[in-house]
C-alpha positions in Angstrom: -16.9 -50.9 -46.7 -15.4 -53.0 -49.8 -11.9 -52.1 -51.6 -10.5 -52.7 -54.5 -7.1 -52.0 -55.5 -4.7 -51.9 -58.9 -1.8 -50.8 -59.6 -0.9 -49.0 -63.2 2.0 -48.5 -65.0 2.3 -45.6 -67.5 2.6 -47.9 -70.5 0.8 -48.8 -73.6 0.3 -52.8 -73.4 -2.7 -54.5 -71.8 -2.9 -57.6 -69.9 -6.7 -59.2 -69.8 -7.3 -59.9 -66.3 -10.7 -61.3 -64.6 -13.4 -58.9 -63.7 -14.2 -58.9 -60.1 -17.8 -57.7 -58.8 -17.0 -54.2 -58.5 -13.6 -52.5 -61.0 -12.3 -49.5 -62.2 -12.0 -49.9 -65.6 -11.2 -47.6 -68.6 -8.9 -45.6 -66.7 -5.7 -43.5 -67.8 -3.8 -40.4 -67.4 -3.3 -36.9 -69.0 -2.2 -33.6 -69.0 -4.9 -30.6 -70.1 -4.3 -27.9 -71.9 -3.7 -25.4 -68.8 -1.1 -28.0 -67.4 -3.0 -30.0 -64.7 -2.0 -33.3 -64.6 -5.5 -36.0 -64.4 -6.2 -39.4 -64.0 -9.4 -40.6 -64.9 -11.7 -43.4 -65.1 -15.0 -45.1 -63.8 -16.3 -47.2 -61.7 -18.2 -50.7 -62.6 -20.7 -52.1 -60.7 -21.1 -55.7 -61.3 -23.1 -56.3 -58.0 -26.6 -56.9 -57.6 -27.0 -53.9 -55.1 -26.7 -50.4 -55.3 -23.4 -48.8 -54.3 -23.3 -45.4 -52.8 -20.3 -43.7 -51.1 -18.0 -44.2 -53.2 -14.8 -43.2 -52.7 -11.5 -43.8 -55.1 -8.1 -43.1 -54.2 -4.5 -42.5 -56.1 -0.6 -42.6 -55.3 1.2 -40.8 -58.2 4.9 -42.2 -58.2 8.0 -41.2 -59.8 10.2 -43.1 -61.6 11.9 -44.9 -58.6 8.7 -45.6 -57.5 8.8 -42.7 -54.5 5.3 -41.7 -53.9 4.8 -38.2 -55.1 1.2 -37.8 -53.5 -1.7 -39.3 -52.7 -5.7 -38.3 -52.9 -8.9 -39.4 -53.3 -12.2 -38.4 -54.9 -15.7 -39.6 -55.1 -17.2 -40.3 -58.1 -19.4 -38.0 -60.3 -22.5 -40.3 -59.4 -23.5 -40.5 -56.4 -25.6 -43.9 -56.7 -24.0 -46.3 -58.9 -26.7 -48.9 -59.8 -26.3 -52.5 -60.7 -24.6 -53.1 -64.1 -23.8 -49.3 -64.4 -20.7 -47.1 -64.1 -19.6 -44.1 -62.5 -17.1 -42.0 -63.6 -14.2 -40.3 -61.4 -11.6 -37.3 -62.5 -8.2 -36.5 -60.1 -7.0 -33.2 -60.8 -3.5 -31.9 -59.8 -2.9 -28.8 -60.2 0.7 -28.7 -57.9 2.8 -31.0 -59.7 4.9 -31.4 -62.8 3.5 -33.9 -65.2 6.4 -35.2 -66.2 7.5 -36.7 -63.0 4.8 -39.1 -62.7 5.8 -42.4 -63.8 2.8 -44.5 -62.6 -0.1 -44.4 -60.1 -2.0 -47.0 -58.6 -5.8 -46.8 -57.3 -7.9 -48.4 -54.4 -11.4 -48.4 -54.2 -14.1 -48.0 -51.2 -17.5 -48.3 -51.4 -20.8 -49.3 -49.5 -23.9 -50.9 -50.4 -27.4 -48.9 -50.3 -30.5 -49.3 -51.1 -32.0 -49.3 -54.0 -33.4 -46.1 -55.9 -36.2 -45.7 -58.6 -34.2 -45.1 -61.7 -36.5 -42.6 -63.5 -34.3 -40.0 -64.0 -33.9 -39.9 -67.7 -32.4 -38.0 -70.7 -34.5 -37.9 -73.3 -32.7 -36.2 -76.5 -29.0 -34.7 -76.7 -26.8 -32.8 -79.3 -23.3 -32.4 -79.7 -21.8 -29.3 -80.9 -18.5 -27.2 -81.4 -18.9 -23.1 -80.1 -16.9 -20.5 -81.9 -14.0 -21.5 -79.7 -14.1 -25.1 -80.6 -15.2 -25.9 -77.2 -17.2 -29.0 -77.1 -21.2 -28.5 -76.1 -23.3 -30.9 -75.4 -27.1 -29.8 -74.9 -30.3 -32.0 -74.3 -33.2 -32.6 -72.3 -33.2 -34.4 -68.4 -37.0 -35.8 -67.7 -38.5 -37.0 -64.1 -40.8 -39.9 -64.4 -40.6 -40.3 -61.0 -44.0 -39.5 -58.7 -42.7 -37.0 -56.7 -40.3 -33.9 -57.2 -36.5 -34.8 -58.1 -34.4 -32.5 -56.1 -31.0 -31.5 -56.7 -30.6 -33.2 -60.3 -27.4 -33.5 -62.2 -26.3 -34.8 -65.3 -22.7 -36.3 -65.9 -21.3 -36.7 -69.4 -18.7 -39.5 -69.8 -16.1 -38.9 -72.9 -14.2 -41.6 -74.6 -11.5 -42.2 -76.5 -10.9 -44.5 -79.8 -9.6 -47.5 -77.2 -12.8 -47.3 -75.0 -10.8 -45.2 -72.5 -12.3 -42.3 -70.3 -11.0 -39.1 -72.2 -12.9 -36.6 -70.0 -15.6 -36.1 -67.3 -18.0 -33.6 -66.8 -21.1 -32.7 -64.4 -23.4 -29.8 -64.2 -26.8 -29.1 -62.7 -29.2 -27.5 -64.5 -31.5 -23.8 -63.7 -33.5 -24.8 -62.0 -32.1 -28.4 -60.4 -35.4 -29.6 -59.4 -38.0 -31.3 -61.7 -41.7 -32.2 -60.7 -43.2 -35.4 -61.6 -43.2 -36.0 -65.3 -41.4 -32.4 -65.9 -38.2 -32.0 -67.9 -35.5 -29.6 -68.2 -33.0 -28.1 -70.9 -28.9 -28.7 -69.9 -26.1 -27.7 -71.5 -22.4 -29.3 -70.9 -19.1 -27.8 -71.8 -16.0 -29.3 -72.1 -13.1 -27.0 -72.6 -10.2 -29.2 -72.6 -8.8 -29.1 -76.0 -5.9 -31.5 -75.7 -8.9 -34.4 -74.8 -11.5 -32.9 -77.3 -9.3 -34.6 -80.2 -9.8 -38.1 -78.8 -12.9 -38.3 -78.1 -14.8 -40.3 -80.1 -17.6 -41.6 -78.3 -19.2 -40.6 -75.1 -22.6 -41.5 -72.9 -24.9 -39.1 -70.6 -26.8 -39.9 -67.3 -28.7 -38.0 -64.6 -29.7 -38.1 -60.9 -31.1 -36.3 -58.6 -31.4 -36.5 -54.5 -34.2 -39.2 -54.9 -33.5 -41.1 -57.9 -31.3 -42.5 -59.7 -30.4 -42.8 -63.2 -32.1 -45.3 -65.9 -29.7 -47.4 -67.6 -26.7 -45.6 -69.1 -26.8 -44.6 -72.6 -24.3 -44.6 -75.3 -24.3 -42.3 -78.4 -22.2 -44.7 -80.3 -19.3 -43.6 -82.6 -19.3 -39.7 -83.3 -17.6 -37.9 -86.3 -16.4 -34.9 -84.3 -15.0 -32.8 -86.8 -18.5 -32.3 -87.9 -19.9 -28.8 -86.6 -23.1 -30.2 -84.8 -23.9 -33.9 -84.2 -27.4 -34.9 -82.7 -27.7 -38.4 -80.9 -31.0 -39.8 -79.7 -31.5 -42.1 -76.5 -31.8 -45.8 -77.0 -32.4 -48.3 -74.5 -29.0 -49.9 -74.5 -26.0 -49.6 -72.7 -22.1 -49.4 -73.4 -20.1 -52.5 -72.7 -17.3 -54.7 -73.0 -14.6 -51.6 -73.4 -11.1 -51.7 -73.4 -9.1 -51.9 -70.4 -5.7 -50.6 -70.7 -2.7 -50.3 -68.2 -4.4 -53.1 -66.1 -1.0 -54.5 -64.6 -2.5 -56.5 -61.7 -6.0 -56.7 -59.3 -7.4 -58.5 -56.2 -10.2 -59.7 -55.6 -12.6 -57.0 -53.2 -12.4 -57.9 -49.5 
């Protein structure tokens, strides 16, 4: 197992730091709108291997730097492929918000073997329901030769600084695709408080035996707008803002 480990303080500066093979980037904390405290943020692979396993873990610490708790999570995809990201959400529903002060977060992961990346989504709108919840809809396809069991789609949300505003993954009815079949999905996200800063966000889907294609970014969205549809290009998000960075090592 590999770690990585950095520690954050609740501030508003950035310090550039180097990019090791494997970082959690993007990451930053809130409280949503029923009064659970999150961190969130994702997970970049700059390997040339698969990573699977992967675990992340956080010490919330009060202003005299007591811990307060500590937890850990897996990420929302399961296989993180090369160049690729996958996104992670703590949520606390037992303490006060204001008594966190700062958090730090290690990293484990292992290295697997590759998967076909065939997984795909293949159209997706963005929407706003009478409650002014924020829907995205679309269309998952396998390209794969065989069935893809158990498939998910994850929905990464980001904010006007290239931070992780909010993460989110469903399975569709039914979860399995045949070869070359596809499937309609709809995402909520009811979170209010992070709905106003979002501003751009990217979608991605796995199943059991595949992993996802490249991740795919919808560039910069005019929310306000009652419906938005984005189309899939063969691109992928990079180079976004890391904020709250304070210090990292190396993986070991």
């Amino acid at each position: 197992m590999k770690k990585f480990f950095i520690f954050l303080v609740i501030l508003s500066f950035t310090i550039p730091v180097a990019f090791a093979e494997v970082t959690i980037q993007n990451d930053q904390h809130y409280t949503g709108d029923d009064g659970a405290f999150h961190v969130v943020g994702e997970i970049q692979n700059n390997l040339k291997s698969p990573l699977n396993q992967v675990i992340v873990f956080v010490t919330l610490y009060d202003e005299n730097k007591n811990v307060v708790t500590v937890k850990e999570t897996r990420t929302l995809v399961n296989t993180i492929m090369p160049e690729m990201t996958g996104p992670f959400d703590f949520i606390f529903t037992d303490i006060k918000p204001e008594q966190i002060k700062s958090y730090s977060l290690d990293l484990d992961y292992s290295i697997s073997e590759p998967k076909g990346q065939v997984i795909s989504i293949t159209s997706s709108e963005l929407s706003r329901d009478s409650h002014n919840n924020l829907i995205i809809s679309g269309n998952v396809e396998n390209n794969g030769e065989i069935t893809a069991n158990t498939v998910a789609v994850i929905v990464t949300l980001y904010d006007k600084n290239g931070n992780v505003a909010a993460v989110s993954r469903i399975h569709p009815e039914p979860d399995y695709l045949s070869s070359e079949d596809e499937t309609f999905f709809v995402v909520s996200v009811l979170d209010k408080n992070q709905i106003s800063e979002v501003t751009d966000y990217t979608i991605m889907a796995e199943s059991e035996e595949y992993a996802a294609v490249p991740e795919f970014p919808f560039g910069s969205l005019v929310l306000l707008a009652t419906s938005v549809s984005a189309y899939i290009g063969i691109t992928r998000y990079s180079n976004r803002i890391i904020t709250n960075l304070i210090s990292a090592t190396h993986p070991r």
